[in-house]
N, CA and C of each residue as an Amber inpcrd file, in Angstrom:
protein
   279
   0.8440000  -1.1700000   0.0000000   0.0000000   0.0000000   0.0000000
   0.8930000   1.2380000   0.0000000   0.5040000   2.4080000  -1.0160000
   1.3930000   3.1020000  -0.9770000   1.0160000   3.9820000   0.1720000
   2.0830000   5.1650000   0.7280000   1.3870000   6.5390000   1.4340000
   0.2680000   6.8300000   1.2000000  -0.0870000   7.7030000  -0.1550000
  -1.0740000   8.3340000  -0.6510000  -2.1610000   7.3670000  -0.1130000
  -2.0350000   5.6110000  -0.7330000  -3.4550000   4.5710000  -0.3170000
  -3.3410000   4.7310000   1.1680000  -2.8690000   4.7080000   2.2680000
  -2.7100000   5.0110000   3.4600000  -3.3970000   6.0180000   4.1830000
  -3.0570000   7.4390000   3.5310000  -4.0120000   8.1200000   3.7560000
  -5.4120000   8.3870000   3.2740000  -5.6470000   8.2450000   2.6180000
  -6.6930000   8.0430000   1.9140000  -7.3190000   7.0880000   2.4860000
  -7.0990000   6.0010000   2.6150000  -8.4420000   4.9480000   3.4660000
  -7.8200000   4.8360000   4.9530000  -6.9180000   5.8640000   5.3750000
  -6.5160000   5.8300000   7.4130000  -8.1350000   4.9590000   7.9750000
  -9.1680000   5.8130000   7.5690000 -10.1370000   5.0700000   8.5010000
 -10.8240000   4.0350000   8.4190000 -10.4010000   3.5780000   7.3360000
 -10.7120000   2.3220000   7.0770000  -9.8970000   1.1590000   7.2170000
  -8.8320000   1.0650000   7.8470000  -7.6150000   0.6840000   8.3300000
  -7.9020000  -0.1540000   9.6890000  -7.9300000  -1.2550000  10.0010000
  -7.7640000  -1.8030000  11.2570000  -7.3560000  -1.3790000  11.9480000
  -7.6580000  -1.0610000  13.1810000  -6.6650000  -0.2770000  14.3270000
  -5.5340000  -1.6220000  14.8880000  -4.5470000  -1.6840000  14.8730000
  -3.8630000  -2.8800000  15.4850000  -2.8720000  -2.2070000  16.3750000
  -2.7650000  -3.4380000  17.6400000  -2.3100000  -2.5890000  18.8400000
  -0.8170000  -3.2410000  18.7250000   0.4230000  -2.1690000  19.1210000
   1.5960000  -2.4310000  19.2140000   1.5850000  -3.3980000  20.6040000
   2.7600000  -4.2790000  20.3380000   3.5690000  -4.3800000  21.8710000
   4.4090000  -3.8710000  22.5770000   4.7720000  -3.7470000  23.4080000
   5.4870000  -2.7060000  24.7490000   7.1220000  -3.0990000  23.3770000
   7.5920000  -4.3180000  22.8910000   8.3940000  -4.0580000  21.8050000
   9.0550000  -3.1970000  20.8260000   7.5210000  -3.3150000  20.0220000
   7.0970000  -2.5800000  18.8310000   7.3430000  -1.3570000  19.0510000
   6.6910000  -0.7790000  20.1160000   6.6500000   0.8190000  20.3840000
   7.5880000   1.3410000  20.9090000   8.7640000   0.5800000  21.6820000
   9.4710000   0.7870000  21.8360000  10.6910000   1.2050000  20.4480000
  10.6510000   0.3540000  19.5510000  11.4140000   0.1900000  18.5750000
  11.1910000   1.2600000  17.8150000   9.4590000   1.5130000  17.7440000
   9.4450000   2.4780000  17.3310000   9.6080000   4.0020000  17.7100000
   9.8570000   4.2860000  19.2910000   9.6240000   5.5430000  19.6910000
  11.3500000   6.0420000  19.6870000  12.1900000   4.9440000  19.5600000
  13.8020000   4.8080000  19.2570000  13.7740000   5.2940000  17.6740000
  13.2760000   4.9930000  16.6480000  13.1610000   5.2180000  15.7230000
  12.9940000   6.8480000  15.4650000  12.1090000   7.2410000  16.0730000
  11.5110000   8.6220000  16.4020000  12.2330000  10.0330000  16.6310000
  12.4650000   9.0710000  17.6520000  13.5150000   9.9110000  18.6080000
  14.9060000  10.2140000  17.8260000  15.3320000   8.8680000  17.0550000
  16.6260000   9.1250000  16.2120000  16.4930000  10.1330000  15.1940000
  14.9740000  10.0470000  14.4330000  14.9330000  11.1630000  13.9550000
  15.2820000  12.4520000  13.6010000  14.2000000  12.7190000  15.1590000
  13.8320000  13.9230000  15.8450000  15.5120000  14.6190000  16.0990000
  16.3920000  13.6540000  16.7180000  17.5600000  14.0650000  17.1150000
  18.9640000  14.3020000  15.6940000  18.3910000  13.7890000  14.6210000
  19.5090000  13.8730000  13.5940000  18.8720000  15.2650000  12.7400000
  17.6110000  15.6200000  12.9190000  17.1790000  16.9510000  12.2750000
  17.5850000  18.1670000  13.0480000  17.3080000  18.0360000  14.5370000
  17.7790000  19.0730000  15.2650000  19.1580000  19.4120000  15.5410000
  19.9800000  18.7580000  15.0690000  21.4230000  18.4130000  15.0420000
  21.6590000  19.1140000  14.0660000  21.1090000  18.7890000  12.2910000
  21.2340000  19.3490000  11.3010000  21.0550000  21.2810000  11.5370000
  19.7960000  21.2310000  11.9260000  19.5450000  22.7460000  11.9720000
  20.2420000  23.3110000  13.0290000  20.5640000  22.8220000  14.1330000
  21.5600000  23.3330000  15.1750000  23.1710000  23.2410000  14.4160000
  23.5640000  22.2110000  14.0800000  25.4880000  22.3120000  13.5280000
  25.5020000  22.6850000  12.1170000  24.5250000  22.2670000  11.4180000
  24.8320000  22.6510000   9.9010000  24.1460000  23.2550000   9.2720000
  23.4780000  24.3080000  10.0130000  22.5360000  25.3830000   9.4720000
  21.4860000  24.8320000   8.4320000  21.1620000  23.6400000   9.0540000
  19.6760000  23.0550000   8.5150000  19.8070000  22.9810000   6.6280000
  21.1520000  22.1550000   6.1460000  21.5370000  22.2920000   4.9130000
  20.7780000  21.2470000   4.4380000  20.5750000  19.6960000   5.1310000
  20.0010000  18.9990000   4.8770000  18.0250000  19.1930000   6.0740000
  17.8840000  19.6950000   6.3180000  16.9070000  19.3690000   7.2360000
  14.9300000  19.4450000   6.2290000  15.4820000  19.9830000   5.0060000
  14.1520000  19.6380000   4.2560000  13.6870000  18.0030000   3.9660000
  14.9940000  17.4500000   3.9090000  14.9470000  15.8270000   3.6640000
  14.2800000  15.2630000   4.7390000  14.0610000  15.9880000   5.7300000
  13.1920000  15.4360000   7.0730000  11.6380000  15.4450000   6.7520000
  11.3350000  16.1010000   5.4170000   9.8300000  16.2540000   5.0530000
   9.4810000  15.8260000   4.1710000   8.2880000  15.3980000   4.2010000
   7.4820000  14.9520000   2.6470000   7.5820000  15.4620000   1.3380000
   7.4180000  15.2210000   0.0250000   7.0320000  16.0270000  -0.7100000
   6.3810000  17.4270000  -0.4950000   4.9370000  16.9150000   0.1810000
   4.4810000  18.0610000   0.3030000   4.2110000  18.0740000   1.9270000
   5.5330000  18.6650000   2.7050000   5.3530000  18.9380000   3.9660000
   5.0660000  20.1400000   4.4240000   4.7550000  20.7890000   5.3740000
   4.7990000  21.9300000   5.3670000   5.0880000  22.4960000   6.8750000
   6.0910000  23.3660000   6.9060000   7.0610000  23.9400000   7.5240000
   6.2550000  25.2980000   8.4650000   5.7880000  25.6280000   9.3150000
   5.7270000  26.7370000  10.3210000   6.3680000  27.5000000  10.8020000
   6.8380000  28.7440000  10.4090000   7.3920000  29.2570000  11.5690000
   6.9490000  30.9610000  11.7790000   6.1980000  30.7100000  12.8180000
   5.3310000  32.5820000  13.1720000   4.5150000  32.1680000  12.2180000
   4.3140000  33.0800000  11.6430000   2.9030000  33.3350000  10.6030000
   3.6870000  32.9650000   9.2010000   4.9870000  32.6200000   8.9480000
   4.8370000  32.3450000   7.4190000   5.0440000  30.5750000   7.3220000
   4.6760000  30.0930000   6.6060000   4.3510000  29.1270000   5.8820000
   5.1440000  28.4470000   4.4150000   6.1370000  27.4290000   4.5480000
   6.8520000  27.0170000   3.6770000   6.0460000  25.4400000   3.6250000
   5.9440000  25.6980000   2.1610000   4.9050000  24.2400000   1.3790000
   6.0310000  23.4690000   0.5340000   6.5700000  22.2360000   0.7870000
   7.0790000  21.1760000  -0.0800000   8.7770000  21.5800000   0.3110000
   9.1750000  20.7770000   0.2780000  11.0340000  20.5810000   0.2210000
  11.5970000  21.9090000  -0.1010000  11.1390000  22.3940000  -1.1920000
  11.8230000  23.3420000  -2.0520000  11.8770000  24.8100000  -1.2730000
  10.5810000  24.7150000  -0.8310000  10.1640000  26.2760000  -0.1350000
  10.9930000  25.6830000   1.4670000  10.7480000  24.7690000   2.1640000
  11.5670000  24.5470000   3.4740000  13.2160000  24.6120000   3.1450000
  13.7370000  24.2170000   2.1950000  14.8630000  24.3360000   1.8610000
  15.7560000  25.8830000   1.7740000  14.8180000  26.8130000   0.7190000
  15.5050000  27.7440000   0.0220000  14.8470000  28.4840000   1.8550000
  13.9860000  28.4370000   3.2470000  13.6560000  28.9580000   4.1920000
  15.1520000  28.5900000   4.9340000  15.8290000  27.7790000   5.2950000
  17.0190000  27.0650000   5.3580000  18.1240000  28.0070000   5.1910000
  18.1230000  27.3920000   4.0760000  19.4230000  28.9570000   3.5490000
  19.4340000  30.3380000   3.3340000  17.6670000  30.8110000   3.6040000
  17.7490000  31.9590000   3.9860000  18.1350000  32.2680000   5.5820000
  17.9500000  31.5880000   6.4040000  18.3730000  31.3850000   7.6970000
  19.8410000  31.1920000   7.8640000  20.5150000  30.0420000   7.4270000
  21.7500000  30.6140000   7.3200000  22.5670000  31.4300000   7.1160000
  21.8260000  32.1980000   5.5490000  22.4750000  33.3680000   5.5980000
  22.5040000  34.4250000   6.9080000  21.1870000  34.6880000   7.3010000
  20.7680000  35.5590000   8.3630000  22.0120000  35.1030000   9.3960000
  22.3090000  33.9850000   9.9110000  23.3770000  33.9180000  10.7500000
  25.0290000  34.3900000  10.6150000  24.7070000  34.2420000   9.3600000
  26.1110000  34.3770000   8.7030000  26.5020000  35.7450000   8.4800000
  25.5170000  36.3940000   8.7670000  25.7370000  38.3400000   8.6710000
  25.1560000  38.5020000  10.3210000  25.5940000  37.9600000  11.4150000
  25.8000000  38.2540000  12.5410000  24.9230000  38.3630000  13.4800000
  23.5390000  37.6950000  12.9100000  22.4700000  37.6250000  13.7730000
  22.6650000  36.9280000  14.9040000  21.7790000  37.1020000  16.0330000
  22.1910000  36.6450000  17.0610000  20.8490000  35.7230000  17.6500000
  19.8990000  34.8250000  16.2750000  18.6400000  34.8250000  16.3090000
  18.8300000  32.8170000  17.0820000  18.0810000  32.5830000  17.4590000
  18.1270000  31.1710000  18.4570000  17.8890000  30.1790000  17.4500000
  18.8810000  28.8680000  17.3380000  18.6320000  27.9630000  16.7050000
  17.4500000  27.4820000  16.7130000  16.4580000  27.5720000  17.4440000
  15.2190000  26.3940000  17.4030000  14.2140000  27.3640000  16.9580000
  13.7640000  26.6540000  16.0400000  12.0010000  27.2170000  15.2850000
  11.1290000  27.4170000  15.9590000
């Protein structure tokens, strides 16, 4: 089943319950994530951190709004730049 079929029938989907295992494996999974993106945007000025999103993901920060890789990306290196001319603005979104 692809994504797209995934979402598209979510509610029609069996609910099936993890084991204390599973969820474990998976909240390690998560977490590795969570921790190799914030790493990216904290040490490497978020060069790779669009690859953390979908096609069409979409990015928050304040009131503007970046839609798909491309727009989170080129938001990225506008941020870097901003650091790079001496801002003194806080790594976290």
């Amino acid at each position: 089943m692809t994504d797209n079929e995934i979402a598209t029938n979510f509610q029609k989907l069996a609910e099936m319950p993890m084991n204390t295992h599973d969820e474990l494996l998976l909240w390690h999974a998560l977490h590795r994530l969570e921790v190799t993106y914030w790493y990216d945007v904290d040490v490497n000025e978020g060069r790779t951190a669009h690859e953390f999103f979908t096609p069409d993901g979409v990015k928050m920060v304040g009131h503007n709004r970046f839609e798909g890789r491309e727009q989170i990306r080129a938001f990225y290196e506008w941020r870097a730049r901003q650091s790079g001319a001496g801002s003194s603005a806080s790594t976290r979104d």
